[in-house]
Every structure is written in C-alpha cells, then in structure tokens.
N, C-alpha and C positions, 0 to 999 in steps of 0.2 A: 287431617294428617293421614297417610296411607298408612296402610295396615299389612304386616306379611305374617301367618299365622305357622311356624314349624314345629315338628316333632323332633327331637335327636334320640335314638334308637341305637342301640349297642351291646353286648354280650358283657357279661360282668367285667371286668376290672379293662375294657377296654380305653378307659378316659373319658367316660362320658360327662362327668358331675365335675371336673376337672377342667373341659373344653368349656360347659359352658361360666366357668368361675374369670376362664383366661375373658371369655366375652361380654364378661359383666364390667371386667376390669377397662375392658379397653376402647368399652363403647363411653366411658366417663361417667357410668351409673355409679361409682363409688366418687365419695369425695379421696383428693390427693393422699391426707392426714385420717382416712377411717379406717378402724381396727375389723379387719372381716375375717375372720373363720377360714380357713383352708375348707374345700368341698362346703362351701356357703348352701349347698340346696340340699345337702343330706341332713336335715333339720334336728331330726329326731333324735334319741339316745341310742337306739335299737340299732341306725342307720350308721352312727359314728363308731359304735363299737365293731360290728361285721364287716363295716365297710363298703358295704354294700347301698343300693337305692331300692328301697321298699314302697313308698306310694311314689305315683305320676305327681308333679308341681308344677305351677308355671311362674315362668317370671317372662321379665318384658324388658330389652335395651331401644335403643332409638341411635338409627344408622343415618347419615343424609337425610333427616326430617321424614324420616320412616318408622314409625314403633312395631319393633318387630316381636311378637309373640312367641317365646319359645316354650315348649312343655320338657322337662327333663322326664325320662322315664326308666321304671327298673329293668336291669339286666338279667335278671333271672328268671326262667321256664315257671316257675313257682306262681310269680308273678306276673304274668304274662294278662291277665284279666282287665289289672291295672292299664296295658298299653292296649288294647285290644279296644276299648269301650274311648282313649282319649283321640284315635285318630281322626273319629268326626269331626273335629275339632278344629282339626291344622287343612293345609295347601299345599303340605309341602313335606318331603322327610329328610332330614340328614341321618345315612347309614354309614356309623360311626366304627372300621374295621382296624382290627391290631393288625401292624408289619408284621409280624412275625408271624400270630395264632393265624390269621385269616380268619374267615367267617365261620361263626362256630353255631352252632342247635339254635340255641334263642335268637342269633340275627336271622335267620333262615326262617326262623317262626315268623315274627315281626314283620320280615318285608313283604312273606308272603300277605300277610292282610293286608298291608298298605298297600301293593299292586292291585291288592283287590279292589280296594277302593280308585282304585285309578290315577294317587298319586304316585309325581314323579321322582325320584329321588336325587340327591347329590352325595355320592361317597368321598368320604374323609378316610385317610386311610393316614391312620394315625400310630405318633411311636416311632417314625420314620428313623429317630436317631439311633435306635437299639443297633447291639452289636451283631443281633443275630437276624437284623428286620429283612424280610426279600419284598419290598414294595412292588414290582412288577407282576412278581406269580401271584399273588392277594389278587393285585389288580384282576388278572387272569379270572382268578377264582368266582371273584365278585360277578363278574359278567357271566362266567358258567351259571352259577347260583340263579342268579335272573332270569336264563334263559330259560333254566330248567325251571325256574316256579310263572313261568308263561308269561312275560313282562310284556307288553308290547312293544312296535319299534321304537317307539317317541321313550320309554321306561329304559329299553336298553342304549339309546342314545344319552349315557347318565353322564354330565359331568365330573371329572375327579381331581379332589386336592392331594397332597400331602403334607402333612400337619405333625408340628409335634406343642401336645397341646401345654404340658409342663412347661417348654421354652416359650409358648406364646408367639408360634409364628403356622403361617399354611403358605403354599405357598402350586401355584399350577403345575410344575414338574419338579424335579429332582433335584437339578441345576438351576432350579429359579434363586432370587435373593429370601433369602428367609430375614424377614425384619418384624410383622404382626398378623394381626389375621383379616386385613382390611379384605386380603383376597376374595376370604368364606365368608364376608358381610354384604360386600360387589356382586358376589356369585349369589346370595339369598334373595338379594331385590329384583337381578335380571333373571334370576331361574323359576324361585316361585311366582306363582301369579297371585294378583290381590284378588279375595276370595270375593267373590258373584255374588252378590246379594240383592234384597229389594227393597230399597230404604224405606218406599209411601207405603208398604202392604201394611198389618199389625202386627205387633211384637211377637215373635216367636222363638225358644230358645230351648234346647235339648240339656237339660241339667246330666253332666258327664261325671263330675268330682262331688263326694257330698264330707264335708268334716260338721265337728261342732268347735261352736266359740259359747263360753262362758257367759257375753258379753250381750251378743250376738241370734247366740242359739243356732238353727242351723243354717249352713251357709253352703250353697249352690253356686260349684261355675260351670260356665259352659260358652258354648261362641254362640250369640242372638244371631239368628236366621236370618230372620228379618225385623224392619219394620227398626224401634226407636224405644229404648226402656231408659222410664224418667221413676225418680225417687218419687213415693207416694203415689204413686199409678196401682192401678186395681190390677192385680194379674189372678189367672185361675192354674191351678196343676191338673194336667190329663195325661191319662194312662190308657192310650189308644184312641177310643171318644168318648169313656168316662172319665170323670169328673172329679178329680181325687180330694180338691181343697180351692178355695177362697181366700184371697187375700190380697194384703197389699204390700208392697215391694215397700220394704222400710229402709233398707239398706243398699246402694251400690255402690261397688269396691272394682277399681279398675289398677291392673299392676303396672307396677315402676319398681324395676329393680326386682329388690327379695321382697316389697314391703309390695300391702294395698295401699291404696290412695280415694278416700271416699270421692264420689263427683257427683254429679246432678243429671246427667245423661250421659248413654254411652248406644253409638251408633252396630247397626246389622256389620257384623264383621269381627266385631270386636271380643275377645275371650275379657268376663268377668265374672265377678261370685257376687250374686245376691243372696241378702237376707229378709226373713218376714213371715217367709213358709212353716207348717209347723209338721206337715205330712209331707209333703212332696218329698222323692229320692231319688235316684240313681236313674234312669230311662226317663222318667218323665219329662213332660215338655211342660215348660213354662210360659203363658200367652196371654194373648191381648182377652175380656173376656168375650167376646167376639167369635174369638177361633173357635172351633169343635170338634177339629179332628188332632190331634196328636203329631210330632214328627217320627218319624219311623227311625227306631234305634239299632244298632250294631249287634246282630248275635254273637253272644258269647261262647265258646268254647264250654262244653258242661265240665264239672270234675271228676276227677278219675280215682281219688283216694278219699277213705271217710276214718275217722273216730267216734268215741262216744265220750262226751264228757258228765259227768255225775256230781253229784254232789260226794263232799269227801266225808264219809261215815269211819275214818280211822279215830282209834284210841287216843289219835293225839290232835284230831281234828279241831280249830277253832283258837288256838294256840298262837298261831303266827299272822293269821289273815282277821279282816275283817267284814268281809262278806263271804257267807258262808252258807248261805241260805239257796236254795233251789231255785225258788223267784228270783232272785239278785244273779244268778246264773244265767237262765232262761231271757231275761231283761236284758243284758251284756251279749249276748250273742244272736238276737234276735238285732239288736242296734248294729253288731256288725252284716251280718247279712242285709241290712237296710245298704250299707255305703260300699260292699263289698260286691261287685255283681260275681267273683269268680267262687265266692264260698255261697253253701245250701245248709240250711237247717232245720230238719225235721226231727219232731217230738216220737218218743220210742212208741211203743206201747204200753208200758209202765208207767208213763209219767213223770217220772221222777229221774230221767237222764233226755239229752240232747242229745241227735245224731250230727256230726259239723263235718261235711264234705267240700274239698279244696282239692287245688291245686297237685299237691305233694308234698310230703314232708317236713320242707324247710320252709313254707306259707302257713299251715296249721302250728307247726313250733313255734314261728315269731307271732301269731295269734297270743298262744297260749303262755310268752313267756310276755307282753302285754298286759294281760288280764292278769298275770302272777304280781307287776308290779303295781297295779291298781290296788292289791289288796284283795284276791280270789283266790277263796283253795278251791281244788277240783280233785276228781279224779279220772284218770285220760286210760282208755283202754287200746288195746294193741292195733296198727291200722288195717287196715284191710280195703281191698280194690272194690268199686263198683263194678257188678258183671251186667252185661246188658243183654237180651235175649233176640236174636236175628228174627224178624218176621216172617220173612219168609220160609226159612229153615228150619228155626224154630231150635238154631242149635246156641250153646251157650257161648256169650262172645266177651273176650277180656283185654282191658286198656292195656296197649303194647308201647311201648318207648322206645324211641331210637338213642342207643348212650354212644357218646363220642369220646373214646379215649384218648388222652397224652402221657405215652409211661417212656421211661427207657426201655431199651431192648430188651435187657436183661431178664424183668418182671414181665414179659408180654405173654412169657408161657401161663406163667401162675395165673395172669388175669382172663385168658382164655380159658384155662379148664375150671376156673371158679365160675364164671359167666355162665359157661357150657354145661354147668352141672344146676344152672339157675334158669334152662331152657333159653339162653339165650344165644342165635344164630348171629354170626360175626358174616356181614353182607361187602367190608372195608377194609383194607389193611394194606397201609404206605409207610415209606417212609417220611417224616416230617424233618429232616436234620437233625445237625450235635449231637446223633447217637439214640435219636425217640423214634419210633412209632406212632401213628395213629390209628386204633383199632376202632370201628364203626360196628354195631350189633342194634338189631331190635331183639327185645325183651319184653318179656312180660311184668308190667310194673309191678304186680307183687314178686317177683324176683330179684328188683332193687329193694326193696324194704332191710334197711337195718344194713345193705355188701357196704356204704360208704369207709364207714371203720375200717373192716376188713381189708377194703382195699388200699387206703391209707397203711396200715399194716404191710402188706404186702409187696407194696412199691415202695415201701420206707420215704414214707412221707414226699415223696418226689411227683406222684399221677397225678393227671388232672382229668377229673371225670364234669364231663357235661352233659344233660341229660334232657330231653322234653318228648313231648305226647307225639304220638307217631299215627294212632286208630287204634281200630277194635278190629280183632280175627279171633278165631277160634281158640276154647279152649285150650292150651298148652300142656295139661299133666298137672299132676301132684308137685311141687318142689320142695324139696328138706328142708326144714326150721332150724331152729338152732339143737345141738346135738348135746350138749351140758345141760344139768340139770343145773339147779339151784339150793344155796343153804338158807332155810329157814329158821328165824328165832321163834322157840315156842318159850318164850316168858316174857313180862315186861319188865322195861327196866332198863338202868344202866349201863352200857355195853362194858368190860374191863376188859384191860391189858392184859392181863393174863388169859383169860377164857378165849379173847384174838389168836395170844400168842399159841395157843396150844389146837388152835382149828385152822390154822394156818394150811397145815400138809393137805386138810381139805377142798383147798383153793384160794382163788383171789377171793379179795375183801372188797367190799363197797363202802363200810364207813369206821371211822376213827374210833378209837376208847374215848366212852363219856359221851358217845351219842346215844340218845333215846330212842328204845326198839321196845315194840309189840310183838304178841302173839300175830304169827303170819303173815311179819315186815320179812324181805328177802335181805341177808346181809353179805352173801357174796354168791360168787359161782363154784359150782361142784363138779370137781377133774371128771366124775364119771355124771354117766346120760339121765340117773333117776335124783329126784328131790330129796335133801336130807333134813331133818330138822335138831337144830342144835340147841345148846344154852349158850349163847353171848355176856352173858351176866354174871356167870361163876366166879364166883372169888376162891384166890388161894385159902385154902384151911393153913390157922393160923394156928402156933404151938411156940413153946421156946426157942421152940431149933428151925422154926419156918419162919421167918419173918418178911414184915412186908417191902422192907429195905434189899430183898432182893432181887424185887419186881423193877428196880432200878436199872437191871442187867437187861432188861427184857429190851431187844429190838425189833422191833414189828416193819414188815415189810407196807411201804406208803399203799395205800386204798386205791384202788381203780377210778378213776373223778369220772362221773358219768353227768354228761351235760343233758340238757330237756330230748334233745333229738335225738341223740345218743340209746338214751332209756326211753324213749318210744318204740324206737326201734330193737331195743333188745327182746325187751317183756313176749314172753311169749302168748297163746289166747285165754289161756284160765287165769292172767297177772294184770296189775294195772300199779300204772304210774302215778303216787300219791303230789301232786304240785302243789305249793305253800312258796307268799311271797318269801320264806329264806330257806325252804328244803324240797328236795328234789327226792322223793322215797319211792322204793319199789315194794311191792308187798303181791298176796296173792289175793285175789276174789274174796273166794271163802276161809275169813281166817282162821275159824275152828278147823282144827287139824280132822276130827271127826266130821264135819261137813264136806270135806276134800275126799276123805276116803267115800264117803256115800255119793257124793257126783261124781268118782272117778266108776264107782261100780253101776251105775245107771249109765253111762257113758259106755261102758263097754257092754252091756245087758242088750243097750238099745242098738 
C-alpha cells in the first residue's frame, strides 16, 4: 500500500484537532453507528479541559488505497518541542491558518523548521465562513511569512485550500462547490511525495514519541528509515555509536484511525510504536544489530524559563497527596525529561530540590498540574529566565520574546506603557479590523512572567496575547516586581469569618473561613508595598451581649481563586507555591517570622 506521512501545524484555536476529526470522518475510519468524542485526538483530561493540544499524536485514514499518516500537533509556543522533534517523521506539512487571525508567533515558528527541513507545504486557510474572515490578505500574509523565513521557490510555489473544517468541506477557491474535503485528500497524495526509503538496507528507526503502557511498558514511535521491522526481531538502541540497550522487539503497533492495530511487519516508510525496550528514549535510533552508527536527530530549541520543585516540608504536608517523598519526586521528573526533549533537569546543589527548565510558563504548569493529579505535593519556587553568557563579549545575554497583540483600540495605550515599563520595545502596530489593533514587541521573557493576568485585566477580558522565543541579546535592566506586599498568618489553625471579616480593609483575600492556615502560609494581598502578618484565627470574644449569632450578619467579600499559573507567577523570590493533589497554597520560604527578619538583614548587610 502507499504511504503519505503529514504534519498539520497551526496556532491554537485555529481548527487543527477539529480538521483532522472532519478527516477521520470522512475517509470512513469511523463506523456509520460509532459514538466519537468531539476533538477525538485531544485524548487526555488536561487537553479537554483547556482546549488546547499538548502532546504530538498520530493517527492514519486511507484515501484511494493510500494510508495516509497524519501527526496532529500542539498549538502552543510552550509546546513547540513537541512539534519540533516530530517533523522527521512526515513528507509533508499542512499549515493550517485562521481567515480572520492570519498567521500568528507559533505558525511562524513551526514552518520555519519545516522549511528547514526542506518540506513543502500546502496551506489551508480555514474558517473561511466567519463573518469577519479576509481569506485573500491571509493568503497574502501566508506568502509574505515564507518569503521572509527564506522558503525556497518549489516552498513558495505552496498550494491553497479553503476550508471550513466545522462544516466539513475545502474546497480550491472561494467560489468553488463546497461539498467535503475530498479536495485536501486529492491535494495530499499528488503534493506530498511517498517518503524515499531503502527497503533491502537494515532496519533503522529514529524513536520521535516515547509514552508508557501499563501493559506494554514503554512504547516508541517513530517512521523506520529503512530496511523491514518484524515482531521478535533482535533490535539494539544507539545514541550516536553507543550502545544504549539490547533487545527485542516484542510488540509492533501500526495506526488505523485513533486505535493501534498489532501486525507482524511494517515496511521503511511506515510511522509506528514499538515495544520491548526498557532504556531507549527520545533521539535514539532503534536498528537492525548490525547497524553502528545512530541516525542523526533534530536539534531542539534549549529552554528559556526554569523552576525549582522541592519537596513540600509545610505543616500541612502529607495530608492530601500520596507521594511525598524526595525520591518519588526526583523519579517523576527525571521519567519526564526521559520523553520530553523540550524540558531539562538538573539536581540543585543541596540535594533535596530539582531544577525543571521548559519552555514557559503554561508547559511547566501543565507538568505540574499532572503530577498534582497523580498524587504529588511539591513545592514550586518563583520562575526565573536562563541567562546565557556571549563568548566572545563575554557580556550577559537574556531570552527575548516576540509577544503579538490583539486588543481593541481603546486598551492599546495601557498595553503599551505596561509593556514599556517591562523593557519591552513595540517593533509593530496596524490595524487588524472591527476596531483591534495588532501590537508586535520583543521583550524580555522575564518581563512576561506573571503581565498575562494584568493584561486580561486591562483589556477586560477581550486581548489576545501571543507569545514565543525570539533569541538572546543583551542584558535589558532591572524590571519592577510586583509592588504589594503580602498578608501573613502567624498562627495555625482555622481561618474564621470574623478575623476575615475584620482584615478585610487590609486587602484582597486568597482563602475562605474554615480553610487551614500555618505560621507563614500567605492569605491575601496588602494595599501597601511591605508584608504584614496577621491572626486569621481569631474568634469573636464571646459574653451575654456578644454572641456568635451575629457573625450570621457577617458578609465576606469572595477570595481572589488563584489557579497553578496564576500563583507561580505571583509569588514573589523569597515565596513559594505549596501544590497538593486538592490545594493550591501560597506561603513564604522561611516560615519563622524570626528567620525572615535574620535573611532579610544578611540580605541587606551583604
């Protein structure tokens, strides 16, 4: 059977996991009478809830006696690691662009590596139905984008559809019939080419995806290079021309649909997941034993934001979770960095904390809120950028981001002098229709840490901020932290209604009457710049004439809900975020109030 191996690549909510649901539908991979899931490849819980696509998947339709390989992949800068390490994989991209948005930071990311590699793409430019869609300036844009990320002529020679993937039709222009998407199935077998291989050589395969199966244990896909992989075959794992493991191929899994389907061989060309291996991971090539030398894997992009996760040593430690332990920490994120190639984990010098460096923000968050529902407290300290030091200069150089705004007009002041007060120089500014702007700035990634709120704030819930990795330039300056302080509980114990209602005037709240607080948990924010520490615990003194039926009157204004990313990004650097699979706690370092005063006066001494 021939083989067409593609990518679909897209910006978040452009349709991606949607498109390929219409082409699972309509190549007759579903039976008439099966109950499927809306967004069928967003598997996970994590995926359904956000809405978002967090790992690379693949599944497989069959077009005219052609099984066509498709990889779904995530939309977010965050994520980008994930697509970055699958395009080895494909022949072929479909870059999958909104009518309306156009091509936004992450499609831009995306194609540039796929140019890299030399494939050629076919743009979909989808949505076409919106009221506000301009499919020809997209179009426009799309071709700029290319030019400008060095495509060559055959790249900028790209095919284009337009699609709307919701109604389940594409269709070659504007005025064509819009009926299914037989158009974008037509277009995948005469555009992509069937992938080059050498069927006599011996088996070779660059393992791209690593999960685990219960079942299973761990399971490797990736496209065989060459040569012919049969069940019970001898294969070895190499990492460059060592020699990482021994085995043999107990399991192969070839896709149909959402499902694998075991077989007994699967020919050079072909994307599938083998099991058997009990080291091999991510880069490694998996071969005949024969082979000696390794295939050479795709460099990844390094990270530009870190954390430190700890073990949780709070008062209320051990309570809600069930791994709790340092080793059970250290175990769980050493396994991620195994399947992750975009996160890094190094041991402190203490021992007893992990340094976890990612992506950004909302890639270490969906880590950490993971591992929270596995049953792991932690404790997660405030982030902070990798700086890299110029060789030749020798001067200090810091990860910059290009952020892409969509506000109305109205906020574009406030979102410029916030930005501008965050070192961030604005290089962009058009109009985009209906009354928006698009603001374009590079920044210094520690100058996003924590503005997303803010800026939601600010444009009252209407901005749309998009954001990815841009390089390293020089130093920027100092940039102001958060300017409130914080209230402190110094007692443990019950929180009441009353002692809320009467520390009110002192600020927002962060947690309800009758939540459990420690000495140096943080329970709200303080209108002024220094830290206060309170009683949350106090009870009304009771008497004849006091009673506690008046606490009935008491209206407490509702608690500020601070979500995992939210409270990473608050905490300032002497505070850390206490995570437990059901609470989310803020607290400080040192929780003896007398420890605080003696580091805060060696802090200023030194």
């Amino acid at each position: 059977m021939d083989i067409r191996n593609i990518a679909i690549i897209a910006h978040v909510d452009h349709g991606k996991t949607t498109l390929v649901d219409v082409l699972l539908r309509q190549s007759g991979t579903f039976r008439a009478n099966q109950q499927v899931a809306e967004r069928a490849m967003d598997s996970n819980d994590l995926e359904r809830e956000r809405g978002i696509t967090i790992l690379a998947k693949c599944t497989a339709v069959v077009w005219k006696d052609t099984r066509i390989n498709i990889v779904d992949t995530p939309g977010h800068a965050d994520f980008g690691g994930e697509v970055e390490r699958i395009l080895s994989m494909v022949d072929g991209v479909v870059v999958l662009v909104d009518a309306a948005e156009g091509p936004m930071p992450q499609t831009k990311f995306v194609v540039a590596k796929a140019l890299k590699q030399g494939l050629r793409p076919i743009v979909v430019i989808n949505k076409v139905d919106r009221s506000d869609a301009e499919p020809q300036r997209v179009h426009n844009d799309v071709f700029d984008m290319f030019a400008a990320l060095g495509a060559d002529d055959d790249q900028l020679d790209f095919p284009t559809l337009f699609a709307s993937g919701r109604s389940g039709w594409a269709s070659e222009s504007m005025d064509g019939p819009r009926v299914d998407m037989a158009p974008l199935f037509d277009l995948i077998l005469a555009h992509v080419k069937a992938p080059v291989v050498d069927v006599d050589a011996p088996f070779a395969m660059l393992a791209t995806l690593l999960e685990y199966d219960s079942y299973l244990g761990r399971v490797l896909t990736g496209r065989i290079a060459s040569g012919t992989a049969r069940v019970n075959m001898p294969v070895r794992a190499l990492r460059g021309d060592k020699v990482v493991e021994e085995g043999r191929l107990t399991k192969l899994l070839s896709f149909r649909g959402l499902e694998r389907v075991p077989v007994q061989e699967a020919v050079a060309g072909d994307i599938v997941a083998i099991a058997g291996l009990t080291d091999a991971t991510v880069a490694d090539t998996l071969a005949d034993p024969g082979v000696t030398v390794g295939l050479d894997a795709i460099p990844v992009d390094p990270p530009t934001i870190a954390v430190t996760f700890s073990v949780n040593d709070s008062p209320l430690a051990g309570r809600e979770g069930t791994k709790v332990t340092g080793r059970m920490l250290r175990d769980r994120l050493m396994r991620e960095a195994e399947g992750n190639v975009a996160i890094r984990v190094r041991e402190t010098e203490g021992k007893d904390a992990l340094e976890v460096a990612g992506r950004g923000e909302l890639q270490l968050g969906v880590l950490m809120e993971t591992m929270r529902r596995e049953g792991y407290e932690m404790s997660i300290s405030r982030p902070r950028v990798l700086f890299h030091t110029d060789p030749q200069t020798g001067q200090r150089m810091e990860p910059i981001e290009e952020a892409q705004i969509d506000v109305d007009e109205a906020y574009s002041g406030i979102v410029v002098e916030k930005l501008g007060a965050r070192r961030g120089e604005m290089v962009d500014m058009r109009p985009s229709g209906g009354g928006k702007v698009r603001l374009t700035f590079r920044i210094p990634a520690r100058g996003l840490i924590g503005y997303q709120g803010e800026f939601l704030t600010d444009t009252r819930g209407t901005g749309i901020m998009s954001r990815i990795f841009h390089g390293y330039a020089p130093y920027k300056g100092p940039i102001e932290g958060r300017r409130a302080g914080v209230l402190i509980s110094n007692s443990d114990g019950a929180a009441t209604a009353y002692a809320l209602w009467n520390l009110e005037d002192r600020g927002p709240m962060f947690i309800h009457p009758a939540t459990q607080v420690y000495q140096g948990m943080i329970i709200g924010e303080h209108t002024r710049e220094n830290d206060l520490e309170v009683n949350p615990i106090k009870g009304k003194q009771l008497t004849n004439i006091r009673t506690t039926s008046k606490d009935e009157a008491i209206r407490l204004t509702p608690p500020r809900a601070l979500t995992l990313e939210t409270a990473i990004a608050y905490i300032a650097d002497d505070e850390l975020v206490e995570v437990t699979p059901k609470s989310i706690r803020l607290r400080k370092q040192l929780l003896d109030p007398n420890d605080r005063k003696r580091a805060s006066r060696a802090a200023e001494a030194g």
